[in-house]
Backbone as CSV, one residue per row, in Angstrom:
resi,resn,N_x,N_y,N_z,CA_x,CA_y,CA_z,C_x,C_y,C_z
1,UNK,-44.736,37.306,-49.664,-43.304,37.669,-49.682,-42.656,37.375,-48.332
2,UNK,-43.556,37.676,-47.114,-43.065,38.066,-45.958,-42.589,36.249,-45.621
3,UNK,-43.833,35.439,-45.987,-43.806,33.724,-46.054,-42.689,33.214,-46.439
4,UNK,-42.563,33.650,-47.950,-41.380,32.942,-48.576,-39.970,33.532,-48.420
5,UNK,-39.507,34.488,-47.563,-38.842,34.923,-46.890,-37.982,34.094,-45.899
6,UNK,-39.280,33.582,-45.176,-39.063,33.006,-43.902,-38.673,32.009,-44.276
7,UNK,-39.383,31.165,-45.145,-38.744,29.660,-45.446,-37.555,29.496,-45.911
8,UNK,-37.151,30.819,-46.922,-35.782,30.969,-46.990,-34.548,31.054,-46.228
9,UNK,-34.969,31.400,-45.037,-34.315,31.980,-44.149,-34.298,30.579,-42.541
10,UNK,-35.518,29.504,-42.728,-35.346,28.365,-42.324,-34.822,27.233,-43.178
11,UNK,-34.503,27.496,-44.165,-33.811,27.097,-44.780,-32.043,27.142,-44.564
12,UNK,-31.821,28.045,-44.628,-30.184,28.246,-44.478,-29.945,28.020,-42.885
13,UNK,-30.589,27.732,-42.146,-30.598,27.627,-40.383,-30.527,26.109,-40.828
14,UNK,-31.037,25.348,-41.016,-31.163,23.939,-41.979,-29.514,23.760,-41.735
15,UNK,-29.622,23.915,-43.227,-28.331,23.494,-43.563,-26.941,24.091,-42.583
16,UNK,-27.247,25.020,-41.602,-26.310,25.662,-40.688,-25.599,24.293,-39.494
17,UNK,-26.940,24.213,-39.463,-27.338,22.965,-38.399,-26.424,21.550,-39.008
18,UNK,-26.602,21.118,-40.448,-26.142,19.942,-40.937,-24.437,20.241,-40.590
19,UNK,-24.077,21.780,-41.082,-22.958,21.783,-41.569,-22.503,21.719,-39.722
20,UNK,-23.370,22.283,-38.745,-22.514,22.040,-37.457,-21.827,20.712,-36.543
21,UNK,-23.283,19.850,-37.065,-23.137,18.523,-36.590,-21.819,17.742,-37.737
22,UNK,-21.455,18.418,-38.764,-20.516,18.037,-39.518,-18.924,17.987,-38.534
23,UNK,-18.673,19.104,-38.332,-18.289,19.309,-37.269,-17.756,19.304,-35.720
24,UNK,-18.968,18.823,-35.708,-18.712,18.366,-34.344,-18.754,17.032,-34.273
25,UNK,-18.806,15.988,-35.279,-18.320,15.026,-35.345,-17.088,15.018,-35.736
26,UNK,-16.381,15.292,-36.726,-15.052,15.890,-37.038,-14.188,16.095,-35.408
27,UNK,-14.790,16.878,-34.710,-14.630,17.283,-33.282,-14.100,16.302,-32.680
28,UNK,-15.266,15.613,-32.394,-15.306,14.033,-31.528,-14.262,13.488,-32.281
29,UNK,-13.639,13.423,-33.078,-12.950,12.043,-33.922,-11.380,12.271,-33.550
30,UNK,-11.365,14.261,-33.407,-10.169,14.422,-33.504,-9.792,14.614,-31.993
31,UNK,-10.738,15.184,-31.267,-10.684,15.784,-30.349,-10.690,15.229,-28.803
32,UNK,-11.853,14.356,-28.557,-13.047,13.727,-27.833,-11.588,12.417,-27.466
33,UNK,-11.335,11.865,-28.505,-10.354,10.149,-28.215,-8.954,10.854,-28.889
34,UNK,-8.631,9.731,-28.698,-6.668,10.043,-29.257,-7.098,9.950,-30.659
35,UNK,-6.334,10.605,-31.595,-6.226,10.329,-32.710,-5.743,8.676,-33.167
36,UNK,-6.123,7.647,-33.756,-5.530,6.433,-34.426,-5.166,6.654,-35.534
37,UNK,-4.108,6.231,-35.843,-3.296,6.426,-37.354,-4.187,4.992,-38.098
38,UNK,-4.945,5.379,-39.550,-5.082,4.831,-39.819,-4.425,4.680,-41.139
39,UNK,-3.299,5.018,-41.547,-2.765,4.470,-43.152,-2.411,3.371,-42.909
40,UNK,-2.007,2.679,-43.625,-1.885,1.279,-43.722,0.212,1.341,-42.783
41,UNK,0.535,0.369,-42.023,1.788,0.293,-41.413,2.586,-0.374,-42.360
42,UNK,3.867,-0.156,-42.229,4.934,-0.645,-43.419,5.594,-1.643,-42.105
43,UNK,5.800,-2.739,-42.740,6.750,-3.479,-41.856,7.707,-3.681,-42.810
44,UNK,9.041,-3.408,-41.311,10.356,-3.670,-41.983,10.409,-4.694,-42.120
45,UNK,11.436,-5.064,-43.242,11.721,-6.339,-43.958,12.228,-6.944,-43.022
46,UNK,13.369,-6.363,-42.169,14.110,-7.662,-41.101,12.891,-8.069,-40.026
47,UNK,12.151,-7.530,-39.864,10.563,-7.925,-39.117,10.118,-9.034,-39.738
48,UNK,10.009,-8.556,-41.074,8.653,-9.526,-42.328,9.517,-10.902,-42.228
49,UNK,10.324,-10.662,-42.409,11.595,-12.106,-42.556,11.583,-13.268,-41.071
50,UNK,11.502,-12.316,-40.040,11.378,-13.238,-38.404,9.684,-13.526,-38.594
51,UNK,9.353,-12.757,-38.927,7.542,-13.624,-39.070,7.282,-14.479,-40.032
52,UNK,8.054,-14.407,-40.916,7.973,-15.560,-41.940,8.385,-17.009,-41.716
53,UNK,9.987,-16.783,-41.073,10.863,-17.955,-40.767,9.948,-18.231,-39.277
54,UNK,9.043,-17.638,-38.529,8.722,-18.476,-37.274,7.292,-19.124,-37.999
55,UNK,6.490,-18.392,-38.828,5.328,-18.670,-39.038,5.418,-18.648,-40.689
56,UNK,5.510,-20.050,-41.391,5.889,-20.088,-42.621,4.340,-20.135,-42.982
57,UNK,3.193,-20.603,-42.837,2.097,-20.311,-42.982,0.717,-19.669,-42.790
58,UNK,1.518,-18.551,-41.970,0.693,-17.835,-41.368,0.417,-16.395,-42.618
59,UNK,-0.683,-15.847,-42.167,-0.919,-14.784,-43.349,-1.161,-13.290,-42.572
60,UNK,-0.402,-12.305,-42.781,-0.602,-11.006,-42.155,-1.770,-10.485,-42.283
61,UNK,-2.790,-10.191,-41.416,-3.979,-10.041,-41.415,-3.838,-8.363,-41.280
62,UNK,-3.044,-8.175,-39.904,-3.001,-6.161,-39.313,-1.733,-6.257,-38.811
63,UNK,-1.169,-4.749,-38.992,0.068,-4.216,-38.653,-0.274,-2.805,-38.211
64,UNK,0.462,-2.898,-36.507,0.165,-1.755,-35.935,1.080,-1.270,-35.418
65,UNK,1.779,-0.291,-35.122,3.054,0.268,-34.676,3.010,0.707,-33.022
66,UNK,3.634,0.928,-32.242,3.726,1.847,-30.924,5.143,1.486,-30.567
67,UNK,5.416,3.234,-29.815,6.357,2.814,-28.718,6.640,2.149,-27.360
68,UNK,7.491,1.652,-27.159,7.602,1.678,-25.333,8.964,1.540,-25.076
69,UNK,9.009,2.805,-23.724,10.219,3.012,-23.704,10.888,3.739,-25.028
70,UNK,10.390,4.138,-25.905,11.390,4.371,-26.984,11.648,3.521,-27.868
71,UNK,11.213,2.452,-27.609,11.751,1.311,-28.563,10.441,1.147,-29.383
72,UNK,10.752,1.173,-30.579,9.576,0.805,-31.696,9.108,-0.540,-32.238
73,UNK,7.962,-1.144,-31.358,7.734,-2.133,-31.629,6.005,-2.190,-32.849
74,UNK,5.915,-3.266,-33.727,5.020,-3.575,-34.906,4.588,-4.710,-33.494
75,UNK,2.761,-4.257,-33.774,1.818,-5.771,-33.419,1.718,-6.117,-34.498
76,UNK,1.509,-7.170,-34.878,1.394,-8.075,-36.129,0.643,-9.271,-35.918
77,UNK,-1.023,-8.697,-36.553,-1.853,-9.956,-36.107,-1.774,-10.884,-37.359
78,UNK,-1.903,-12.266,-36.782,-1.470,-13.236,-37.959,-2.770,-14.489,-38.045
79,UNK,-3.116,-14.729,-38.868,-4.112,-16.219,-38.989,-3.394,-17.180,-39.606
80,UNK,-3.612,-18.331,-38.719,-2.953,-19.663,-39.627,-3.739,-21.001,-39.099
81,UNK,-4.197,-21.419,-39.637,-5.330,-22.910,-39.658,-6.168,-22.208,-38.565
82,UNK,-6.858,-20.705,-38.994,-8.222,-20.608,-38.864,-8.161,-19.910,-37.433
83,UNK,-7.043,-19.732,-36.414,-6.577,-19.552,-35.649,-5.392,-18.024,-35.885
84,UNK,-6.489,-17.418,-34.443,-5.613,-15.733,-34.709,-4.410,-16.241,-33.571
85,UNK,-3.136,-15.488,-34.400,-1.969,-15.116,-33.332,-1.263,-13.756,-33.493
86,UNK,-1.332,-12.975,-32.143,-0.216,-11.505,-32.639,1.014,-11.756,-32.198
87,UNK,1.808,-11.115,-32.676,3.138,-11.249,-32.594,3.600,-9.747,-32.056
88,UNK,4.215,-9.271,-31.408,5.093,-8.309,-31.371,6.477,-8.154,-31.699
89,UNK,6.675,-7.396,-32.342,8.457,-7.694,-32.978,8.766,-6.550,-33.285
90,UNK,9.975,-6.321,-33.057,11.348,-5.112,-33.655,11.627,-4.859,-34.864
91,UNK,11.726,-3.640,-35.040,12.346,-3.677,-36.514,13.257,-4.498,-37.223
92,UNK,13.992,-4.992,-36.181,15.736,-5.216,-36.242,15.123,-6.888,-36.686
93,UNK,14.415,-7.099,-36.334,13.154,-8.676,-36.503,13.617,-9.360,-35.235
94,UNK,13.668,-8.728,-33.723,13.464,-9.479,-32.201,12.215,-9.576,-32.349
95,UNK,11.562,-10.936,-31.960,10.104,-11.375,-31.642,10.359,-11.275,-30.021
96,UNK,8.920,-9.892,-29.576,9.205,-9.925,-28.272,8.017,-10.869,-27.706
97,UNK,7.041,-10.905,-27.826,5.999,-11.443,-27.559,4.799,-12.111,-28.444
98,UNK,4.677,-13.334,-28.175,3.694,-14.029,-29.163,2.330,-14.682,-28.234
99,UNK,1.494,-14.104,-28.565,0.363,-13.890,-28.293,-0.682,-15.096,-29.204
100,UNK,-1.129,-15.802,-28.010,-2.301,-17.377,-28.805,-3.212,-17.805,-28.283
101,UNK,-4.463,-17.830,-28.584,-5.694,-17.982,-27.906,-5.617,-19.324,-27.712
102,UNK,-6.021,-19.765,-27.131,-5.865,-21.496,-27.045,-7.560,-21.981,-25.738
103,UNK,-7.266,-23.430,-26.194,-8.493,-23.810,-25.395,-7.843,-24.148,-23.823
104,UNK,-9.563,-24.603,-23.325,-8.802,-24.469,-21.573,-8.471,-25.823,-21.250
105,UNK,-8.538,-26.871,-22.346,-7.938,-27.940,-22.315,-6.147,-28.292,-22.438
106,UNK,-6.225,-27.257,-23.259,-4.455,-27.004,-23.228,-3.592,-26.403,-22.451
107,UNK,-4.520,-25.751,-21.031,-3.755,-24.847,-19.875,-3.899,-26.077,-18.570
108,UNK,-2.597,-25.450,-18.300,-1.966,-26.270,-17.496,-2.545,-26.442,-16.068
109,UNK,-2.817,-27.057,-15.375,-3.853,-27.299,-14.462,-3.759,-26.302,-13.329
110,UNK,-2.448,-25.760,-12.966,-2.149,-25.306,-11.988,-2.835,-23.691,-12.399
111,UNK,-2.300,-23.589,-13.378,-3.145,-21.910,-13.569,-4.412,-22.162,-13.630
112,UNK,-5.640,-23.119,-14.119,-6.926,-23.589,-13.979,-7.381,-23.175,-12.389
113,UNK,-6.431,-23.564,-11.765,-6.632,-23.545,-10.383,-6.590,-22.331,-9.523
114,UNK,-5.630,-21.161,-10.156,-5.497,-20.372,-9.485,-6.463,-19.479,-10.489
115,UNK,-7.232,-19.520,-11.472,-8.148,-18.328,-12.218,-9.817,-18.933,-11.432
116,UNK,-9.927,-20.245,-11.096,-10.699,-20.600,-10.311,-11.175,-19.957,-9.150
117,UNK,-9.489,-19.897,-8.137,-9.680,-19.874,-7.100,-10.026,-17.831,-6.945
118,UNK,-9.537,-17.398,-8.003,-9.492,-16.186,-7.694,-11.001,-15.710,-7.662
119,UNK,-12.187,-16.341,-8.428,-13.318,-16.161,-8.205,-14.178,-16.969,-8.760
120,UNK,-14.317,-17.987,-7.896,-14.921,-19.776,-8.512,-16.533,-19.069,-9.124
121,UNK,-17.122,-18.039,-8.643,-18.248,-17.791,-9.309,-18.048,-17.454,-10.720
122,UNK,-17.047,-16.770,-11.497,-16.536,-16.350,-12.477,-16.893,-17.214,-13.723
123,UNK,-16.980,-17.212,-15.373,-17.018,-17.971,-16.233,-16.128,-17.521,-16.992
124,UNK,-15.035,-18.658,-17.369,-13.947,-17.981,-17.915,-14.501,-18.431,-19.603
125,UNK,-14.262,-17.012,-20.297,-14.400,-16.573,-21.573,-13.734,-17.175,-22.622
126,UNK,-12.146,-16.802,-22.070,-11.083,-16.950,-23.209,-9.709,-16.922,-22.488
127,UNK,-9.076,-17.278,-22.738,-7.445,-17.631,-22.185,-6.555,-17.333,-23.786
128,UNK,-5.585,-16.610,-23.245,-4.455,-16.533,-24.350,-3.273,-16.689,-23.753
129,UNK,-2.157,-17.618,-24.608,-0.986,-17.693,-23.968,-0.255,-16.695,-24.560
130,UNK,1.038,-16.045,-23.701,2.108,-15.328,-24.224,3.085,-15.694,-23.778
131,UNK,4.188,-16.014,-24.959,5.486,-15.998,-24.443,6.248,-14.937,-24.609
132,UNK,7.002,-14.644,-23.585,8.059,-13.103,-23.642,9.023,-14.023,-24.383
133,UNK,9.869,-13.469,-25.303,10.810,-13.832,-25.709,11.854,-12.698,-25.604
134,UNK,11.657,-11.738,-25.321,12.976,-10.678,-24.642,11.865,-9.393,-24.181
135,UNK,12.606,-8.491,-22.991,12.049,-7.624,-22.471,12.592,-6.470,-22.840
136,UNK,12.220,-5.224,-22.503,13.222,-3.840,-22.809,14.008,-3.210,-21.514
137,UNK,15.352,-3.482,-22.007,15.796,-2.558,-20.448,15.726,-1.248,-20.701
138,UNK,14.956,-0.573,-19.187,14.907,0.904,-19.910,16.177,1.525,-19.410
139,UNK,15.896,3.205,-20.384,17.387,3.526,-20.480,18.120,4.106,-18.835
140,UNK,19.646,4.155,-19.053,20.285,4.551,-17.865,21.361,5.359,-17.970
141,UNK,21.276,6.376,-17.929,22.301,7.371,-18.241,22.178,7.688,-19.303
142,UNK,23.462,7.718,-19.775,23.753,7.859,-21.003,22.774,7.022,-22.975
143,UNK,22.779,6.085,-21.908,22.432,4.444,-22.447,20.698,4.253,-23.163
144,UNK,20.315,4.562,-24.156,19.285,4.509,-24.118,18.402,3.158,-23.991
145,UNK,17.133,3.053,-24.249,16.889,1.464,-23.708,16.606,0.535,-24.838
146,UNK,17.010,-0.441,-24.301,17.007,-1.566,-25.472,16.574,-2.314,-25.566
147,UNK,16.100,-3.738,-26.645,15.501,-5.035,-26.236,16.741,-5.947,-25.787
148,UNK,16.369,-6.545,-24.470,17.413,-7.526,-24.721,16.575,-9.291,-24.418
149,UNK,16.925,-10.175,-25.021,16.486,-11.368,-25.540,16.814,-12.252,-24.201
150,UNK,15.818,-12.833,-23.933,15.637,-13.830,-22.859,16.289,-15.013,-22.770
151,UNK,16.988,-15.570,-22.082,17.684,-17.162,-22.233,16.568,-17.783,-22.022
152,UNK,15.562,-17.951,-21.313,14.203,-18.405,-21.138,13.283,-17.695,-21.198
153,UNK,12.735,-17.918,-22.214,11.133,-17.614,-22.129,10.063,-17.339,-21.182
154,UNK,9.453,-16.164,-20.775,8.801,-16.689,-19.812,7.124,-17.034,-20.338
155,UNK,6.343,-17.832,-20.133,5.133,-18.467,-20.069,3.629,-17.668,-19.342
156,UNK,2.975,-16.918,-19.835,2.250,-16.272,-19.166,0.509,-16.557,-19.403
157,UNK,-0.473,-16.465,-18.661,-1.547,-16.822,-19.281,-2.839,-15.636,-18.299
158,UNK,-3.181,-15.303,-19.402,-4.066,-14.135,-19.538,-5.656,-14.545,-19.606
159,UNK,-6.159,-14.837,-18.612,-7.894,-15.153,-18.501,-8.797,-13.806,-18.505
160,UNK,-9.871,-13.923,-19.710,-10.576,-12.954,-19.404,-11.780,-14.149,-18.642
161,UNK,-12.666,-13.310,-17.935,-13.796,-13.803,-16.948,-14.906,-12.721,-16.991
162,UNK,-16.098,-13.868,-17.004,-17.446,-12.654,-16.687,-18.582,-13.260,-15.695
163,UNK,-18.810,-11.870,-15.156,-19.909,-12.598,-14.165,-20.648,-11.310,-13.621
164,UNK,-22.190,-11.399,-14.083,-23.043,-10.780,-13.490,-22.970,-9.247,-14.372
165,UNK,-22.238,-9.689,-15.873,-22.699,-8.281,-16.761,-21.457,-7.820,-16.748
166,UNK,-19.915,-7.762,-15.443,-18.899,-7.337,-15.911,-18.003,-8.418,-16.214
167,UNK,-16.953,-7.449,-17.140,-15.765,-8.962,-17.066,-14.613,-7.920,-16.602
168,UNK,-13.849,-9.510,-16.582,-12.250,-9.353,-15.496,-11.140,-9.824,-16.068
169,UNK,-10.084,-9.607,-15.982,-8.847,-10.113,-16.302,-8.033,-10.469,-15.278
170,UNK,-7.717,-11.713,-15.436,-6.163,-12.435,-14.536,-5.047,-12.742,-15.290
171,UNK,-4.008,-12.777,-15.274,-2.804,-13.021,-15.548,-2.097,-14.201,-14.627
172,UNK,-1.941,-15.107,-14.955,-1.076,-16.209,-14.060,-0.122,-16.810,-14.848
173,UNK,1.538,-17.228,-14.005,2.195,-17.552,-14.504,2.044,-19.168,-14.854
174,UNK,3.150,-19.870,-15.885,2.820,-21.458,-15.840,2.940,-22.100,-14.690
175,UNK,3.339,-21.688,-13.750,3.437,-22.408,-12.546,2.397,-22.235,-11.471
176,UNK,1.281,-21.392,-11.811,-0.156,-20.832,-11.153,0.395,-19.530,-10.448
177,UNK,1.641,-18.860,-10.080,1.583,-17.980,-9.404,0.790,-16.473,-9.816
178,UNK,0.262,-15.837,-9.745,-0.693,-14.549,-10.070,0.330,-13.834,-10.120
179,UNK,0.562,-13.457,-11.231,1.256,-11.934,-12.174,0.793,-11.144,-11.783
180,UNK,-0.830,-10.705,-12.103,-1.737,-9.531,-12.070,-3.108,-9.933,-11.465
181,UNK,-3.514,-9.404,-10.301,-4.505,-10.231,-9.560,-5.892,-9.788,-10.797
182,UNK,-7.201,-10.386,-10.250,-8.182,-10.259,-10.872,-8.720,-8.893,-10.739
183,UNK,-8.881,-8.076,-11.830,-9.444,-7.000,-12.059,-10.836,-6.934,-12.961
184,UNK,-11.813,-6.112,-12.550,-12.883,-6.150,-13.063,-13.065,-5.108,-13.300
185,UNK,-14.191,-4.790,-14.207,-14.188,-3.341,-15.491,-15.910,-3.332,-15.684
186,UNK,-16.305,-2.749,-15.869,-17.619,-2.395,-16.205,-17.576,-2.602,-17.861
187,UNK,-18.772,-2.987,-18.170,-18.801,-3.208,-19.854,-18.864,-1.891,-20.417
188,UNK,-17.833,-1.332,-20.991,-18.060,0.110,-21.540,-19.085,-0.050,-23.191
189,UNK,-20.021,1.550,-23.001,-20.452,1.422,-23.628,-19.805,2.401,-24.913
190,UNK,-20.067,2.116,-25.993,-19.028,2.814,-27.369,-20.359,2.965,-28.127
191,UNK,-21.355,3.660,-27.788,-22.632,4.161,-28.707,-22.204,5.246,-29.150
192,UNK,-21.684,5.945,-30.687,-21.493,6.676,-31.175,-22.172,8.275,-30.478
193,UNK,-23.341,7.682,-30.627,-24.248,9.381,-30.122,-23.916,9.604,-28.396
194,UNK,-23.428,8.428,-27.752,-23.232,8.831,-26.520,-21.846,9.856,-26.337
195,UNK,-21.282,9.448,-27.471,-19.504,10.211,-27.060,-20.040,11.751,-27.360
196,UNK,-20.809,11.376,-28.916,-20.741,13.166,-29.193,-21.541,13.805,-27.936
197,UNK,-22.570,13.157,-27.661,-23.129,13.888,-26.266,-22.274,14.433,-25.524
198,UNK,-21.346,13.655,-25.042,-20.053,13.845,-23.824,-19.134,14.968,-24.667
199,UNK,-18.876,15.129,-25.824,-18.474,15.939,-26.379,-19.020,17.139,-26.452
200,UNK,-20.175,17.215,-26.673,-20.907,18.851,-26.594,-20.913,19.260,-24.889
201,UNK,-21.419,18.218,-23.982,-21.719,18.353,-22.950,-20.292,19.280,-22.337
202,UNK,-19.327,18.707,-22.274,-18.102,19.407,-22.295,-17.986,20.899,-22.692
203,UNK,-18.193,20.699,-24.489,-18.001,22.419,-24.430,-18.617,23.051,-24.234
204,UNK,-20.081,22.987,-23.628,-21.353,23.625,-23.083,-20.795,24.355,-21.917
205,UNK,-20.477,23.216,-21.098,-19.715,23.819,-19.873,-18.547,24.335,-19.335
206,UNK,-17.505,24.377,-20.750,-16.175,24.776,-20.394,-16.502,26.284,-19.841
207,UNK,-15.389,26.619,-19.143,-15.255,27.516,-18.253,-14.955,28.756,-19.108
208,UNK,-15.716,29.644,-18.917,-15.446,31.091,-19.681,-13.845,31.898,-19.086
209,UNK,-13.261,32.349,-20.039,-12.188,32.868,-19.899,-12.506,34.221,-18.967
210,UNK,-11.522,34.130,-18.006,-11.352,35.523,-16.769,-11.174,36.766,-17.454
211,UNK,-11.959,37.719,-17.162,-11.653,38.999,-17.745,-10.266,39.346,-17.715
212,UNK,-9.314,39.968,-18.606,-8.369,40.993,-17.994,-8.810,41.881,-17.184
213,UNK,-7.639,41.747,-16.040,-7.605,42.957,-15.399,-7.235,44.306,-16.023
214,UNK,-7.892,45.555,-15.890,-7.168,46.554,-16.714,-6.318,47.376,-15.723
């Protein structure tokens, strides 16, 4: 009796255990990172219409929403002859930025030169071009902030680089001048069991609440 007691009773510790780690993954998902909206994004029609008329054969792959500044802009990743491009665009359908991986045969020598020079040991990965096609002025006073549309385009080119296990990012304009000097990052690691670790580890050690004084 006293036996089958016990097993009963390691039993429901069992399942205590399943239902905690239930939990505390739940935890981690909500808690641990930002929440990501994952329902599917609605793009407005005056959007769907400027991605159509710029990219008549391109096919909407993902639609992702954020603000900046207040202003509500859709990423909109697109494939067309096998080839990814994102787009950023307005409701109102302003294309602010178009985003294109391209080879390093198609970049212009002068930026070659300056992602070189910034660290000739470096192996460059991948290059994407972006064109701004309007920026946001932010707001002023009264005035809240707005997109307003570029008479020129500006031309930007984005090198990722790796060397020795980390990689880096440069930014140079078409004319080679450096936007954003070379920055380097450690390869983060995203092992599921490592976050929840960092997650318990946390509330293990949060700080116990101060007595009231009476």
């Amino acid at each position: 009796m006293v036996r089958r007691y016990g097993v009963l009773v390691g039993c429901m510790l069992a399942a205590v255990m399943v239902f905690a780690v239930g939990v505390c993954a739940a935890d981690e998902e909500q808690g641990c990172e930002a929440a990501k909206e994952e329902a599917k994004v609605e793009l407005p029609a005056a959007a769907a219409d400027a991605i159509k008329a710029a990219f008549p054969k391109a096919k909407i792959e993902e639609v992702e929403v954020e603000k900046e500044e207040g202003v509500t802009l859709y990423e909109v990743e697109l494939e067309q002859d096998d080839a990814e491009t994102e787009v950023e665009v307005a409701a109102d359908g302003t294309i602010v930025e178009i985003e294109t991986e391209i080879a390093a045969k198609d970049v212009p020598e002068a930026v070659l030169q300056a992602i070189h020079a910034a660290d000739p040991d470096a192996r460059l990965e991948e290059i994407e071009k972006t064109e701004v096609l309007a920026e946001i002025k932010k707001a002023e006073d009264d005035q809240p902030a707005q997109l307003v549309k570029l008479t020129t385009p500006k031309v930007l080119y984005e090198a990722e680089l790796k060397k020795d296990g980390k990689e880096g990012e440069i930014t140079v304009a078409a004319d080679g001048k450096i936007i954003e000097p070379l920055k380097w990052k450690e390869e983060e690691k995203e092992e599921k069991g490592e976050k929840e670790e960092s997650c318990e580890h946390e509330a293990e050690h949060a700080p116990a609440e101060a007595p009231k004084a009476e």
